[in-house]
Backbone as JSON Lines, residues from 0, in Angstrom:
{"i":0,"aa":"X","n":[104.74,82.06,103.11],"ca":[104.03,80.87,103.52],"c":[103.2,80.38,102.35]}
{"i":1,"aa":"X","n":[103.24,79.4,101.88],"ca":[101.99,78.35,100.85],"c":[101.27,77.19,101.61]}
{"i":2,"aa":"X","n":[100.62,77.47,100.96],"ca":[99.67,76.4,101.31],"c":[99.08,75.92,100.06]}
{"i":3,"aa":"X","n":[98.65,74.81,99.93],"ca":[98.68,73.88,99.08],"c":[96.85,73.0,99.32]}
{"i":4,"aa":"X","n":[96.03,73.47,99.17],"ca":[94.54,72.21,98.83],"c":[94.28,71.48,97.85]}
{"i":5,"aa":"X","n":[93.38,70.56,97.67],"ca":[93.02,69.89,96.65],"c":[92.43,71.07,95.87]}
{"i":6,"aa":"X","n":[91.98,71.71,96.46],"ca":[91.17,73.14,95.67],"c":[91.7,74.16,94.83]}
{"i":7,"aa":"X","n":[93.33,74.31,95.94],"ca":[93.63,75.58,95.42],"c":[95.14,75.27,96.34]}
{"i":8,"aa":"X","n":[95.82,76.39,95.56],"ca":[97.28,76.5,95.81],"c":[97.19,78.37,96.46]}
{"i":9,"aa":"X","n":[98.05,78.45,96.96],"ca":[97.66,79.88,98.19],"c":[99.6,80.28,98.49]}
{"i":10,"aa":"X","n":[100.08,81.1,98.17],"ca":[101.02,82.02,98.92],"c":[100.37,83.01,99.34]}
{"i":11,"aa":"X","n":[101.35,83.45,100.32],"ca":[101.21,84.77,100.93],"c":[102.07,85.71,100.48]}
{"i":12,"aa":"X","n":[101.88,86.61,99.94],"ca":[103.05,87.56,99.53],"c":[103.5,88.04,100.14]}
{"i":13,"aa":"X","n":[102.73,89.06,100.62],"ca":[103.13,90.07,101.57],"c":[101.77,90.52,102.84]}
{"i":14,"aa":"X","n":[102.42,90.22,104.28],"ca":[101.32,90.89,105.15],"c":[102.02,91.78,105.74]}
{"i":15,"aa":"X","n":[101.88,92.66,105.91],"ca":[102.77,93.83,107.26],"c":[101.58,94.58,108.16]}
{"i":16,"aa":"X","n":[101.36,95.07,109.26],"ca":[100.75,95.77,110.03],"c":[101.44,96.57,110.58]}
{"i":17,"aa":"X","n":[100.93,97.5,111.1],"ca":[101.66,99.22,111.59],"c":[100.46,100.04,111.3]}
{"i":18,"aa":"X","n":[101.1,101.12,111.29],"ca":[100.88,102.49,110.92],"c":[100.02,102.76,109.23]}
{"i":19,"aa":"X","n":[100.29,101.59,108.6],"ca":[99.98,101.12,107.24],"c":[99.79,99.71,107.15]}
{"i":20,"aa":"X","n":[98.98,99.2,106.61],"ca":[98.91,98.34,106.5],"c":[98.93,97.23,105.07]}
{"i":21,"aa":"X","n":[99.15,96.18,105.09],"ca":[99.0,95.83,103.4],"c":[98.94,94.04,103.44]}
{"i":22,"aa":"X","n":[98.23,93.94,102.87],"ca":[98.07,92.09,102.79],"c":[97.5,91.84,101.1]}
{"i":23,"aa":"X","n":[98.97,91.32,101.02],"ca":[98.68,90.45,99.7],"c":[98.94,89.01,99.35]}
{"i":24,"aa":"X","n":[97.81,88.36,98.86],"ca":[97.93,87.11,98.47],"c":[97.36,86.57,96.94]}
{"i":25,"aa":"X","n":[98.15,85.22,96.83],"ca":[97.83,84.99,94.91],"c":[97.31,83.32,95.76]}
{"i":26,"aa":"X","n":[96.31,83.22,95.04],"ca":[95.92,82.1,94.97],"c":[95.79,81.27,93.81]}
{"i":27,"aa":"X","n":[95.74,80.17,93.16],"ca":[95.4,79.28,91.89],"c":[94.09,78.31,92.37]}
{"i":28,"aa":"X","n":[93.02,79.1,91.43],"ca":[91.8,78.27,91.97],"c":[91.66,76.94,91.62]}
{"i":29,"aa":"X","n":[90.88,75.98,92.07],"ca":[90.39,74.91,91.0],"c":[90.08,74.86,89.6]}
{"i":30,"aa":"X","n":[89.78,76.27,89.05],"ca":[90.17,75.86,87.44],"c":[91.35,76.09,86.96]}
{"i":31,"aa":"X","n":[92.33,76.92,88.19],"ca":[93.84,76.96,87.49],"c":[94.09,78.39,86.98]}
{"i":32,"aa":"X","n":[93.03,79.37,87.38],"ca":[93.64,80.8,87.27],"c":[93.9,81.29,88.55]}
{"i":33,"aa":"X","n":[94.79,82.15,88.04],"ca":[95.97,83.36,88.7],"c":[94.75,84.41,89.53]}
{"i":34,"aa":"X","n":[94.51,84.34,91.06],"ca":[93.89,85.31,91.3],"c":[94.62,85.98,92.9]}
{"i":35,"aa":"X","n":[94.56,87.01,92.51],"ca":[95.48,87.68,93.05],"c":[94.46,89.34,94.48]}
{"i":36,"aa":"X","n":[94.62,89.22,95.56],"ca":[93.95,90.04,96.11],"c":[95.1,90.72,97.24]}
{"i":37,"aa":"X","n":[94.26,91.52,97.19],"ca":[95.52,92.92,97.97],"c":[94.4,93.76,98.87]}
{"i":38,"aa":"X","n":[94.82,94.52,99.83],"ca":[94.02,95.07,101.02],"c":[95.17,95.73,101.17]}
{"i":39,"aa":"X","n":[94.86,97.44,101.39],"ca":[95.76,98.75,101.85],"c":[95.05,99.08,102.48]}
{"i":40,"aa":"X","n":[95.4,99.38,103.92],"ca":[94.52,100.56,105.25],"c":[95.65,101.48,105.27]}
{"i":41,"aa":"X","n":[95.27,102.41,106.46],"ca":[96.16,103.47,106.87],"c":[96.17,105.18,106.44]}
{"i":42,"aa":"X","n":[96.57,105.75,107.0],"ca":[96.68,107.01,106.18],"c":[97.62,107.28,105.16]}
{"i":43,"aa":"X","n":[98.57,106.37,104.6],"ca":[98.7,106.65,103.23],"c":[98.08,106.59,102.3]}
{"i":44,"aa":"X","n":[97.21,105.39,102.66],"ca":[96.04,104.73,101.42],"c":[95.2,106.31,101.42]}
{"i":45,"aa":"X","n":[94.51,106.56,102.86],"ca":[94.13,107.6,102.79],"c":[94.69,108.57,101.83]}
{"i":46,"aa":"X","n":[95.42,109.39,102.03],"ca":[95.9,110.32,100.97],"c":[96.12,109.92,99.66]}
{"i":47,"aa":"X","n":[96.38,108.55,99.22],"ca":[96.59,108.52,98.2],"c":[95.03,108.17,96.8]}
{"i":48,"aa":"X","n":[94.07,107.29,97.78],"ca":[93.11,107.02,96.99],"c":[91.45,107.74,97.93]}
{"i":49,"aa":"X","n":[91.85,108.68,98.72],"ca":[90.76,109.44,99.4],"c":[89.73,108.53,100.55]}
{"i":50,"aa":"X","n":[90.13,107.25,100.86],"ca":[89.67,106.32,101.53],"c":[90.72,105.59,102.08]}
{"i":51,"aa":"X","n":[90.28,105.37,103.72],"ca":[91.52,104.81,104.76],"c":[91.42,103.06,103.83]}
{"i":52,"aa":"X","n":[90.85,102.66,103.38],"ca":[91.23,101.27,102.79],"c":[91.33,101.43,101.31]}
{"i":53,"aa":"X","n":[91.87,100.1,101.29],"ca":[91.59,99.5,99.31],"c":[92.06,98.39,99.03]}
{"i":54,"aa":"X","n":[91.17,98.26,98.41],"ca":[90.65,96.28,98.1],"c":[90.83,96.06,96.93]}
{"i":55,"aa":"X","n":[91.23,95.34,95.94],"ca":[91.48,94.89,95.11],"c":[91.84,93.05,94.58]}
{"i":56,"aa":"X","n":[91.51,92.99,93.19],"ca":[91.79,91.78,93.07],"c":[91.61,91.46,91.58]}
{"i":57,"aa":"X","n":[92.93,91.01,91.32],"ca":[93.48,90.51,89.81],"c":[93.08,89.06,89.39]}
{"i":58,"aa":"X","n":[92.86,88.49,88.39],"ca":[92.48,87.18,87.76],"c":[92.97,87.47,86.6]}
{"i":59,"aa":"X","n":[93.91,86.59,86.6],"ca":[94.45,85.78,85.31],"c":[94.04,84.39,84.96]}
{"i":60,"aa":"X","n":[93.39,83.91,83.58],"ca":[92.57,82.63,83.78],"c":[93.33,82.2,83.02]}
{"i":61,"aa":"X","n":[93.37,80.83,83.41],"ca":[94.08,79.57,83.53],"c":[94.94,79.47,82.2]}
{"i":62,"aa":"X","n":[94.21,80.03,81.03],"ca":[94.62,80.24,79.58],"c":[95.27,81.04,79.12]}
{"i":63,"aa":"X","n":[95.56,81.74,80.14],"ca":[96.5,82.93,80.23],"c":[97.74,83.09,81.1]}
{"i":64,"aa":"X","n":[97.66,82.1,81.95],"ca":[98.33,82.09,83.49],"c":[100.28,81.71,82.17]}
{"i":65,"aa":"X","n":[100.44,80.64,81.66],"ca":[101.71,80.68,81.16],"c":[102.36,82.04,80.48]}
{"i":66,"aa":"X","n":[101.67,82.5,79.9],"ca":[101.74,83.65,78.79],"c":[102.21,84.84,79.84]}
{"i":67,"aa":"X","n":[101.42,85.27,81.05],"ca":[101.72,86.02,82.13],"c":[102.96,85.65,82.91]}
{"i":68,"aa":"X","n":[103.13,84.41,83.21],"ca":[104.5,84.04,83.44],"c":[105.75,84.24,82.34]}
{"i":69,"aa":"X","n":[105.38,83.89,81.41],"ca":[106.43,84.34,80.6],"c":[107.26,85.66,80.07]}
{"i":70,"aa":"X","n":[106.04,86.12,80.75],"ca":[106.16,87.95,80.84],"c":[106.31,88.85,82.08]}
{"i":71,"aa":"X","n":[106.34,88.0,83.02],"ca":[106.84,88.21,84.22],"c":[108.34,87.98,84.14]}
{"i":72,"aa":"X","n":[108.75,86.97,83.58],"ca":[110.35,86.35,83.3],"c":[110.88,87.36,83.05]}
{"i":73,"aa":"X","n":[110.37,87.66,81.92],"ca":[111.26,88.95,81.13],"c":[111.04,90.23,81.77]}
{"i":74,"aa":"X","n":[109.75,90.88,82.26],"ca":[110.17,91.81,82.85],"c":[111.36,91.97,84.1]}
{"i":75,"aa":"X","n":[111.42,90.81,84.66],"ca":[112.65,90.7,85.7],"c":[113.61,90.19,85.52]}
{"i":76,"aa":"X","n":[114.29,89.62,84.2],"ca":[115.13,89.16,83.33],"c":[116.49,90.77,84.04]}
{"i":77,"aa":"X","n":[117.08,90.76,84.25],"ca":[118.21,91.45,84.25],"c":[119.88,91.11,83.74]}
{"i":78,"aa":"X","n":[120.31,90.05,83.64],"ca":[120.86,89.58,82.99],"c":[120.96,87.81,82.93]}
{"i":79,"aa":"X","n":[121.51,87.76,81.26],"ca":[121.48,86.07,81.15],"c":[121.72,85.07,82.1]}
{"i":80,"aa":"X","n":[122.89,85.44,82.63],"ca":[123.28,84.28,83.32],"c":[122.43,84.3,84.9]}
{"i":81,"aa":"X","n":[121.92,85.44,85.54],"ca":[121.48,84.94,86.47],"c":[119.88,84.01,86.12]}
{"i":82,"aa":"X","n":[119.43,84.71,85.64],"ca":[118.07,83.82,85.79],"c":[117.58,82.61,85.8]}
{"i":83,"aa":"X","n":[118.49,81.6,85.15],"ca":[118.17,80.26,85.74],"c":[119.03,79.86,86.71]}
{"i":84,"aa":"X","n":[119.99,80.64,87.06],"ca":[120.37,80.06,88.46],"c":[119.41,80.54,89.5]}
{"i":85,"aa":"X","n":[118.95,81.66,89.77],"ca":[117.6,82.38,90.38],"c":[116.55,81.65,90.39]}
{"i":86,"aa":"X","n":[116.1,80.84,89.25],"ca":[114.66,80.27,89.37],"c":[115.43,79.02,90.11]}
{"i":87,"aa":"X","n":[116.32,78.28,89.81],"ca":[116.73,77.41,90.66],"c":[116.81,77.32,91.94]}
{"i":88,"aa":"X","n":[117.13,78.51,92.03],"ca":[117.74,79.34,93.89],"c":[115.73,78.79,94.34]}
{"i":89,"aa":"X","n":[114.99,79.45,93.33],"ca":[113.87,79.8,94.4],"c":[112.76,78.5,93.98]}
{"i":90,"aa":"X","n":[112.57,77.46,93.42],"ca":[112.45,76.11,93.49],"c":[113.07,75.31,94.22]}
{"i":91,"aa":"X","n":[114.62,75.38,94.85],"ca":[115.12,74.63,95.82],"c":[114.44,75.39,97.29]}
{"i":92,"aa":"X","n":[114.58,76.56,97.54],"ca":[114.28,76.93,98.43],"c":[112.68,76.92,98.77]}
{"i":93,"aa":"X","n":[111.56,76.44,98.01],"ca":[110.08,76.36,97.83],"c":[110.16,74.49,98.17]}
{"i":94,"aa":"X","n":[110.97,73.68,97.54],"ca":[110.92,72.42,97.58],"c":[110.12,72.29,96.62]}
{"i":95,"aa":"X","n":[110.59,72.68,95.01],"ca":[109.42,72.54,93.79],"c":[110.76,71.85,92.99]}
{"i":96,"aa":"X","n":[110.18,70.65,92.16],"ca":[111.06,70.09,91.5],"c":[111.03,70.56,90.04]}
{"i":97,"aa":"X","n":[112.23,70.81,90.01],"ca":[112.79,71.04,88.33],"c":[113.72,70.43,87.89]}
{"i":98,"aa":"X","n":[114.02,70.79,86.36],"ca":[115.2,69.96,85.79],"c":[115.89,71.12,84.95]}
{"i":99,"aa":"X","n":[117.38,70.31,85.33],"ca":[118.04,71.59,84.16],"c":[119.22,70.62,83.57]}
{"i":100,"aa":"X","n":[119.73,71.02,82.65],"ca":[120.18,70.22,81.71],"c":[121.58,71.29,80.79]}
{"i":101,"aa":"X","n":[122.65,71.02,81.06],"ca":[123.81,72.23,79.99],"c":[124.5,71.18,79.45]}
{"i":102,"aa":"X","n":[124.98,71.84,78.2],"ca":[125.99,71.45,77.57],"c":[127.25,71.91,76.92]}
């Protein structure tokens, strides 16, 4: 799910509830950085960080936000030919306009 303000731009990454729990979301503030927050309950969190929760939250600023994308690309780069059909796949399916161009 996105959501979209004059303020700020908002996906949801990931929410699940159970037995474990986990909610993550990236937001883009009004100055245009990458901030990113996550929430773990449950007894895995338990065992794993000695507390039934954990909270967290990443910022990438605005001057940095391309550079992190570009390095996101490549870490998930698996081979040539899919990846711009992939970013295509997931801009048509978002309703985000792009352009592509072969020769």
């Amino acid at each position: 799910m996105a959501e979209e303000t004059p303020q700020r731009k908002h996906l949801a990454i990931e929410h699940t509830n159970g037995r474990n729990s986990r909610d993550i979301d990236a937001y883009i503030n009004e100055n245009g950085d990458l901030y990113i927050y996550g929430y773990d309950c449950g007894p895995v969190t338990s065992d794993f960080f000695g507390s039934s929760d954990y909270e967290y939250h990443l910022t990438i600023k605005a001057a940095d936000k391309d550079m992190i994308l570009l390095h996101v690309l490549k870490a998930l780069h698996n081979n040539p030919e899919a990846i711009s059909s992939r970013l295509m796949d997931i801009a048509r399916e978002n309703n985000i306009n792009y352009g592509f161009h072969s020769f």
